[in-house]
Short mmCIF file of the C-alpha atoms (twelve columns), coordinates in Angstrom:
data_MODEL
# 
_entry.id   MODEL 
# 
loop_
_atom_site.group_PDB 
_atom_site.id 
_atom_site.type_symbol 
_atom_site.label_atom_id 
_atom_site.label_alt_id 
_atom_site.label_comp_id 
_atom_site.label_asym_id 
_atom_site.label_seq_id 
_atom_site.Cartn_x 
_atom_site.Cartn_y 
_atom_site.Cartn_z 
_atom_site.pdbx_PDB_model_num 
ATOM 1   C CA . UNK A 1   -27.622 -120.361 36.463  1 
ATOM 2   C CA . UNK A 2   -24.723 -122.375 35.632  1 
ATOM 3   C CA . UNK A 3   -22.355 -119.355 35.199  1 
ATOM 4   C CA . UNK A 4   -23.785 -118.534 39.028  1 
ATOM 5   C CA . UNK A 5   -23.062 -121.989 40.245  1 
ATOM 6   C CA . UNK A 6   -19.585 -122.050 38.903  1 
ATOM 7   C CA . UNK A 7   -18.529 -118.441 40.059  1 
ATOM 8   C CA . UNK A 8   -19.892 -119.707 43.996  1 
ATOM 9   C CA . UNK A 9   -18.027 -122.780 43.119  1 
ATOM 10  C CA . UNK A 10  -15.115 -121.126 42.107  1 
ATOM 11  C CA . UNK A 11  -15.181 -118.121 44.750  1 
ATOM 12  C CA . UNK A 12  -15.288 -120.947 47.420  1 
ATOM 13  C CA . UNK A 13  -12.178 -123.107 46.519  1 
ATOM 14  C CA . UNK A 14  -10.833 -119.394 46.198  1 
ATOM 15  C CA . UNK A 15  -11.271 -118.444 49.749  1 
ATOM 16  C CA . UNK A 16  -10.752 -121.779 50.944  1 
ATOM 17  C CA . UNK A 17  -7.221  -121.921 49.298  1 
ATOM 18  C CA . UNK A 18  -7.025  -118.014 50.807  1 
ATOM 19  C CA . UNK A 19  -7.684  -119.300 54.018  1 
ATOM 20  C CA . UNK A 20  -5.394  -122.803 53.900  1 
ATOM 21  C CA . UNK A 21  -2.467  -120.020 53.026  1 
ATOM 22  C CA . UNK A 22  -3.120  -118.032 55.937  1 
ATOM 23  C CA . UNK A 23  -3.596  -120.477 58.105  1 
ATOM 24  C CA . UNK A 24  0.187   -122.157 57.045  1 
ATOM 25  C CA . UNK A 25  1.326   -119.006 57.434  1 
ATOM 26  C CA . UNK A 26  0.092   -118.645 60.621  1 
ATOM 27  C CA . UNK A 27  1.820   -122.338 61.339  1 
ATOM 28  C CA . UNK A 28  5.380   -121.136 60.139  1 
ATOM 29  C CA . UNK A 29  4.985   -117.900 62.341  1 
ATOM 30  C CA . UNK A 30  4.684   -119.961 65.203  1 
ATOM 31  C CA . UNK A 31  7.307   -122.074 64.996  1 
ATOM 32  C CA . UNK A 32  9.164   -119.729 64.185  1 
ATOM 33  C CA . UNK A 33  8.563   -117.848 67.235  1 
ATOM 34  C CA . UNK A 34  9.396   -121.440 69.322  1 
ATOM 35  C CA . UNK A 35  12.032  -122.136 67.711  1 
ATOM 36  C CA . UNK A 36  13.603  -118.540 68.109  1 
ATOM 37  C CA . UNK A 37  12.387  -118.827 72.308  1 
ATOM 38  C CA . UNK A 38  14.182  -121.748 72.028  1 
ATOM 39  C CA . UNK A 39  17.439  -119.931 70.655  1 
ATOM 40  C CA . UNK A 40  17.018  -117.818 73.225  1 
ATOM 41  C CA . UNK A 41  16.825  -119.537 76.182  1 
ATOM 42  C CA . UNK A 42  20.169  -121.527 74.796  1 
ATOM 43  C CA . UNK A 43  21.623  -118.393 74.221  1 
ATOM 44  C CA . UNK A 44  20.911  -117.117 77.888  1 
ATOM 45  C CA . UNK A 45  21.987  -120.616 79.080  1 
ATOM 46  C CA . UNK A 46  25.620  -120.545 77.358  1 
ATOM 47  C CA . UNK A 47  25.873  -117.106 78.584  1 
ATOM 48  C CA . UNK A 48  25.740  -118.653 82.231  1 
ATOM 49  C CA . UNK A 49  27.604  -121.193 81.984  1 
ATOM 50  C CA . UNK A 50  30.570  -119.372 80.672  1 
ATOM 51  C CA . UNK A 51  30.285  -116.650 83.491  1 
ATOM 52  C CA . UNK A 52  30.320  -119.657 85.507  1 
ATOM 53  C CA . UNK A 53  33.314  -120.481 84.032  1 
ATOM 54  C CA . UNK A 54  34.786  -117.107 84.191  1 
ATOM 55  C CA . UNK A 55  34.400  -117.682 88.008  1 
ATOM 56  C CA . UNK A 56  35.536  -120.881 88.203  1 
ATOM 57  C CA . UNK A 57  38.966  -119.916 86.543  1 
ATOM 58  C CA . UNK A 58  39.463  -116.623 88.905  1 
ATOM 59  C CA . UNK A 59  38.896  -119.219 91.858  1 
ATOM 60  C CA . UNK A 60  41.346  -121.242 90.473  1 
ATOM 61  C CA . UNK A 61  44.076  -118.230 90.204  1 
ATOM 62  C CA . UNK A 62  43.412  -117.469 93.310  1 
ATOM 63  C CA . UNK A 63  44.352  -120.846 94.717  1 
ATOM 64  C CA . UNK A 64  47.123  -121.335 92.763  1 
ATOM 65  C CA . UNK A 65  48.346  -117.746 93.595  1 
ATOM 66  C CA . UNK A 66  51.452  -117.976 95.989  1 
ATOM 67  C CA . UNK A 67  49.445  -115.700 98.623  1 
ATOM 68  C CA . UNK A 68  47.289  -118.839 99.147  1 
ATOM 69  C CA . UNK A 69  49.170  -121.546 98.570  1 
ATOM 70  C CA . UNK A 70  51.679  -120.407 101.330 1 
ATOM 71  C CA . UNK A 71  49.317  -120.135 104.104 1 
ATOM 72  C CA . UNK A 72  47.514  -123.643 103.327 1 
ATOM 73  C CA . UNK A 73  50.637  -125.422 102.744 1 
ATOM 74  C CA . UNK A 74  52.117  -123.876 106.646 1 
ATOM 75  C CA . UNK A 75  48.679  -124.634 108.367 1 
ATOM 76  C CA . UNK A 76  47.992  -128.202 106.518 1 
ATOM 77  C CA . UNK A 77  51.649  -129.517 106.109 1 
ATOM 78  C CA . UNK A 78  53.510  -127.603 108.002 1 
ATOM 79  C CA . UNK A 79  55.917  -126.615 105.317 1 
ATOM 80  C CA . UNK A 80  57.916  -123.083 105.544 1 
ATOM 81  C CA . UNK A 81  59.899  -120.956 103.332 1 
ATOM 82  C CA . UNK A 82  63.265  -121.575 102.614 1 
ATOM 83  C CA . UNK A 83  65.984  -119.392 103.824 1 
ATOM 84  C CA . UNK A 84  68.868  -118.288 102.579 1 
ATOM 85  C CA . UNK A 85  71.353  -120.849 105.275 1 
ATOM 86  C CA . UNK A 86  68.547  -123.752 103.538 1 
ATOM 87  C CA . UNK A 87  69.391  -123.150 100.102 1 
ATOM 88  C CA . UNK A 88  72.233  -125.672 98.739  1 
ATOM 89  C CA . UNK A 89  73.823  -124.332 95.066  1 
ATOM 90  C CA . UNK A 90  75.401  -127.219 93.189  1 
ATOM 91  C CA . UNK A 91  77.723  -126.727 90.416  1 
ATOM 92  C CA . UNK A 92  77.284  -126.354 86.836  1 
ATOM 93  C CA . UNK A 93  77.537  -129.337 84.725  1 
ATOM 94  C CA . UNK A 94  80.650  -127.836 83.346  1 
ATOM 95  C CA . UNK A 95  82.238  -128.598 86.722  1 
ATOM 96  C CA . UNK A 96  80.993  -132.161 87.582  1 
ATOM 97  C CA . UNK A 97  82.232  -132.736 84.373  1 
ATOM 98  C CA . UNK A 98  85.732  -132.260 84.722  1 
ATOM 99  C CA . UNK A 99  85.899  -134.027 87.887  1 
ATOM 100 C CA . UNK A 100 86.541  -137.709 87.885  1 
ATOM 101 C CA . UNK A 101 84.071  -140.457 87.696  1 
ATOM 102 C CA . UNK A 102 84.156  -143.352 90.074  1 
ATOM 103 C CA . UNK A 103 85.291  -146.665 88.116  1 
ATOM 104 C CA . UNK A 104 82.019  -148.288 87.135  1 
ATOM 105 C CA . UNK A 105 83.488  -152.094 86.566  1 
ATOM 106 C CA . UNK A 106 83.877  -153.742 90.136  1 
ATOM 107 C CA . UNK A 107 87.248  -155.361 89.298  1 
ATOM 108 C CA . UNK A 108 88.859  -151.728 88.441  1 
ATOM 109 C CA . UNK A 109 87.993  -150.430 91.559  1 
ATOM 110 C CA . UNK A 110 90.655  -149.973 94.396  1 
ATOM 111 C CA . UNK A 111 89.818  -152.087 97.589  1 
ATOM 112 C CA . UNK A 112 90.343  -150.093 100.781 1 
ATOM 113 C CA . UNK A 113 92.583  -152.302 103.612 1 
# 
């Protein structure tokens, strides 16, 4: 009877210790399966947020785009193009070189009568 006793004994803690594997197993599948939802879902989120950023740049070349800014600048300053009779073309500093400086001491300068 003893050999009985010790075989139930031992076939027990067996399937016990068969069943307290399983069941971590079963544990560690499952969060497993969280924790990849959980990638997921962050995954989908970054993927919206940069097309929203996508977005957010092509608005931004299109207001910075000289087919918008021109309109908006006429309508809410009431700025305008310059034209060719606007345009003033100063000389290189080659030439404003070579010209003469005005004295920059007040006693060497020439008093007008």
């Amino acid at each position: 009877m003893k050999r009985g006793s010790a075989w139930i004994a031992l076939s027990s803690l067996g399937l016990a210790a068969l069943l307290l594997a399983l069941s971590m197993v079963t544990w560690r599948q499952s969060r497993a399966r969280e924790a990849m939802a959980e990638l997921d879902r962050l995954q989908r989120e970054i993927s919206l947020v940069q097309a929203e950023r996508a977005a957010m740049e092509r608005r931004i070349q299109i207001l910075e785009s000289r087919r918008h800014v021109l309109p908006a600048a006429r309508e809410r300053l009431g700025l305008r193009v310059a034209e060719a009779g606007d345009m003033v073309f100063l000389a290189p500093e080659s030439a404003a070189a070579a010209r003469p400086t005005p004295p920059s001491h007040p006693s060497t300068a020439r008093r007008q009568p």
